[in-house]
N, C-alpha and C positions, 0 to 999 in steps of 0.2 A: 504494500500500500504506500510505504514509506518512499520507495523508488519509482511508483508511479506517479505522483506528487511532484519531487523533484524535478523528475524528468516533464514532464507539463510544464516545469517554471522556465525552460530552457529554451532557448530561440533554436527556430533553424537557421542551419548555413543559408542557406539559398534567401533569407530575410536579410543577412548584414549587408549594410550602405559599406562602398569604399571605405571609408575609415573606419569603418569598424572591423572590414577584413585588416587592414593593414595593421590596425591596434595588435588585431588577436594573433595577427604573423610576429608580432614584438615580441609581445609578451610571452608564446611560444619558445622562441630560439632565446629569450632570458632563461627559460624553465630548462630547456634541454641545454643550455650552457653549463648551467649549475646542476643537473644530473652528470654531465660528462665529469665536472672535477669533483663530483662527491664517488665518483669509481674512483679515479684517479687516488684521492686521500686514502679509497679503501684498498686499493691495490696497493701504493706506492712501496709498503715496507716488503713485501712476500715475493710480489711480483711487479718491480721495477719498469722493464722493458712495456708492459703495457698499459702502465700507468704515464707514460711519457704519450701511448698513443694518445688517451684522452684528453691530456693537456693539451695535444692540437687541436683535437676534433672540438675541445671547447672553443679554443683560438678562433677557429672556421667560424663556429654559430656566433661568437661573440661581432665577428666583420658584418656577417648577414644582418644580426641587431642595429650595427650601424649606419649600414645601408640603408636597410626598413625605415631607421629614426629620423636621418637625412631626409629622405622621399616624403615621409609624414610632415613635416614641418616646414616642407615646401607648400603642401597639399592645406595643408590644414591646422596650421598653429606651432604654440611650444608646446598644448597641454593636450596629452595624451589619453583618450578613452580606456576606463578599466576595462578592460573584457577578456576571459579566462577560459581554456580550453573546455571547464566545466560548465560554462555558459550556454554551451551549444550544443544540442542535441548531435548524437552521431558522430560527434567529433571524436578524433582518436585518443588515448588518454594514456597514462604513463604510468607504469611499477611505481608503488612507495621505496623512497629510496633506504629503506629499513628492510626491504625485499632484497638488496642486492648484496647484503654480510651472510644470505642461506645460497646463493647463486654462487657456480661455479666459473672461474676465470671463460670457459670457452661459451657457458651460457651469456656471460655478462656481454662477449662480443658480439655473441647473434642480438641480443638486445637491443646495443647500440645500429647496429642493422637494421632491424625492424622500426628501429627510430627513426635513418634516414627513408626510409623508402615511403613511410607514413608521410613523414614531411613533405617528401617529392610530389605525393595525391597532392594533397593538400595544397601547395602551391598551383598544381595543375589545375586542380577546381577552381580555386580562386583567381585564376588569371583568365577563365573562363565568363568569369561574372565582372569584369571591369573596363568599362569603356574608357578611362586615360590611357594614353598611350604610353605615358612613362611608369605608372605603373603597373599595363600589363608587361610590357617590359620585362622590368624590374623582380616578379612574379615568375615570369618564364625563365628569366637567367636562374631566378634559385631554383626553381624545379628539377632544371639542368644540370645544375650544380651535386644536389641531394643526390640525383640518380647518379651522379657520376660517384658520390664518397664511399660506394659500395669499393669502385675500383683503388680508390685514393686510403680507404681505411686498409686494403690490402695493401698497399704501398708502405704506409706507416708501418704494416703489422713486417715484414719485409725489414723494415730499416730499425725499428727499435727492437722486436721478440722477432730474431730470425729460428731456424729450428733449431736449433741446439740450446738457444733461450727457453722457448717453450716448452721442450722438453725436459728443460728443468723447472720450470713452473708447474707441470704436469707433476712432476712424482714431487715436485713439495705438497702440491694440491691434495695426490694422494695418500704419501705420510701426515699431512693435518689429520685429513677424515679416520684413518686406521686412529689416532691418537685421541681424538675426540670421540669419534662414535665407534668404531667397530672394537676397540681396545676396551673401552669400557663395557659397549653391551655385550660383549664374551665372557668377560667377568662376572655380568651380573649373571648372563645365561646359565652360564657353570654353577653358580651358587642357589639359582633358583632350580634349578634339574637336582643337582644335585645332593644340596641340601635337605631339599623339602622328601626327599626319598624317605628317609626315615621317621620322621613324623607321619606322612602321608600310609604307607603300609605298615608302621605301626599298630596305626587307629584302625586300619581296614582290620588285621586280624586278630586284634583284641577285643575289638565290637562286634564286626561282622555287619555289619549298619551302613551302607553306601550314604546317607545323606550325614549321619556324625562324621565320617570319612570326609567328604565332600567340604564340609564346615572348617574341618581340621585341617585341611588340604588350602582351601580360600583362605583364614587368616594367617597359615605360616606362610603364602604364597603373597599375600600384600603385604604383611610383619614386615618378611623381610625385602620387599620392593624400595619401600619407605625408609627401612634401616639403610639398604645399598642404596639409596639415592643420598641419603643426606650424609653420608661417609664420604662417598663420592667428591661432596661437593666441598665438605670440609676439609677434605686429603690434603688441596693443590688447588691455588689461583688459577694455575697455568701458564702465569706469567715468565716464571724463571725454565720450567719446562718446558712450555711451548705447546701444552697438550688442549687449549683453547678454551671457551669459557665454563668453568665450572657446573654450570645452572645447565649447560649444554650435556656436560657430561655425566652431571645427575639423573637425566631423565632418561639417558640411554640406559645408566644403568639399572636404575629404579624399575624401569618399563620391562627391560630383559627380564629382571629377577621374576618382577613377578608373570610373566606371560611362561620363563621357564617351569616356574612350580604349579602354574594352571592346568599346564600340558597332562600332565598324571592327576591332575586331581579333578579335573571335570568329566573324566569318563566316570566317578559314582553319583554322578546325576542319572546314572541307568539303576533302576531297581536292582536288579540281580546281581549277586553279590560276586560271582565269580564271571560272570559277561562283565562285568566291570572292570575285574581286576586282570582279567586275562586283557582287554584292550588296555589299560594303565600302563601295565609290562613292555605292552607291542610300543607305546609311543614314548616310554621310555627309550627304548633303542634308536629311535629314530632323533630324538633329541639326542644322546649321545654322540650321534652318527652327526646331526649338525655344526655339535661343537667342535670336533675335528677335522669337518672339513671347511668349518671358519676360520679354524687355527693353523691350517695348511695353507689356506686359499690366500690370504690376509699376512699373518705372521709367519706365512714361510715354515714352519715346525713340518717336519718328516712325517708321515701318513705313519708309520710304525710306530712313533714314540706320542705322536697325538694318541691315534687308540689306546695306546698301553694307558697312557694318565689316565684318559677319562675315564674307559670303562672299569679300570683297578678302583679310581677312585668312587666309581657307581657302585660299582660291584659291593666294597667295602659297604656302603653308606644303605645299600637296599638291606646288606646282611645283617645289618646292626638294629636294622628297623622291624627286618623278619622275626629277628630273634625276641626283642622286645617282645613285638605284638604276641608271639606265641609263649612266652612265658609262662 
């Protein structure tokens, strides 16, 4: 309801006077100038080489600003009409730039991509609806231009991140992610499989009760989600490691643990006590089977010595849990 409302409050393209396209061409190439150097700041320390791209590609929209502003004030004064890309119905709209610290370096360049080629429409409509001749002009030149930075940002990518740059940007990009998320959520997953082994078929055959089972199973399986998240997070800044934001690496682990100890404890939501436990066992091994081959996949550990931990360390942890429950 809420966005239907808005969107009502919104002009169409096809309604703005001359100056009002020209306002909104301003105000545009302000917005994406200062998207381009807030990559750049977020790039600069990791990845260098393509943070230098975006201080041009700001450079570039910064000239077309001035251009625009020239023309406008030929046309039409010193004082400039507000009007904002969210003014206008249809028009093309832009990532929060709190969206581009989860985006990967090679995502961030198609981005910047998808910004010129937007812009390039957008000029071509608008130079479509203007009867001065300077500035249809004026319109057609940036159109031209925009469609051309597809080739020009490849130039830049070329002369700042040639490939041996990139490819080391690539396996930083990689080492972060194994460091922040897959490092931690292996951890958690280990401890959520693993741990909750013994609690979880403890209660199954000491009771015999799939739904006490099941209860016992869900609070050691969030216990301990919430314990490993907030461990996690207390560990390490990240700062002096480099292993990234905390709160980031809390929730991988939190989340792992407890979707690890859900895995065997949601099959005794089946009545039957042994259909339950016989499935519990089956996805036991399969979770095991996971964490080794995250731990190969990711951290490189040998197919031989992953198995050997985990399953020694399952094995140990289901025995201990066996034993209890039948007591």
């Amino acid at each position: 309801m809420l966005s239907r409302l808005t969107g009502a409050l919104r002009r169409d393209f096809s309604s703005l006077s001359e100056q009002e396209i020209l306002a909104l061409a301003i105000s545009s190439e302000e917005d994406d100038g200062r998207i381009y150097l807030a990559y750049a700041d977020f790039l600069r320390e990791n990845y260098p080489g393509s943070a230098a791209i975006f201080e041009e590609m700001a450079a570039e929209e910064d000239g077309h600003r001035r251009r625009l502003i020239d023309l406008y004030r030929k046309r039409f004064g010193e004082r400039i009409l507000l009007i904002r890309r969210d003014h206008v119905r249809g028009y093309y709209e832009r990532r929060p730039l709190w969206l581009a610290k989860t985006l990967s370096i090679d995502a961030i360049r198609s981005e910047a991509e998808r910004m010129e080629a937007q812009a390039a429409r957008f000029y071509r409509e608008a130079a479509k609806r203007t009867q001065d001749a300077a500035t249809r002009k004026l319109l057609g030149d940036l159109a031209q231009e925009e469609e051309k930075h597809g080739t020009q940002a490849e130039r830049l990518v070329a002369e700042h991140a040639p490939e041996d740059v990139r490819e080391k940007e690539s396996q930083h990009e990689r080492r972060q992610m194994i460091l922040t998320y897959i490092q931690p959520g292996l951890a958690g997953l280990m401890d959520g499989s693993v741990s909750t082994l013994a609690p979880i078929f403890a209660a199954a055959f000491a009771t015999g009760d799939t739904w006490q089972t099941f209860l016992v199973g869900l609070a050691a399986s969030v216990g301990a989600g919430i314990s490993m998240g907030f461990t996690e997070v207390a560990s390490d800044d990240g700062v002096i490691s480099g292993r990234g934001a905390p709160i980031k690496r809390g929730f991988a682990t939190g989340i792992m643990t407890t979707l690890g100890g859900l895995g065997h404890a949601l099959p005794y939501l089946i009545p039957h006590f042994y259909t339950a436990t016989a499935i519990a066992i089956v996805l036991v091994f399969f979770e095991l089977w996971a964490i080794s081959w995250i731990q190969h996949r990711f951290m490189e550990t040998p197919w031989s010595r992953a198995i050997f931990q985990v399953v020694l360390g399952g094995a140990l942890v289901f025995a201990a849990g066996l034993a209890i429950g039948t007591a």
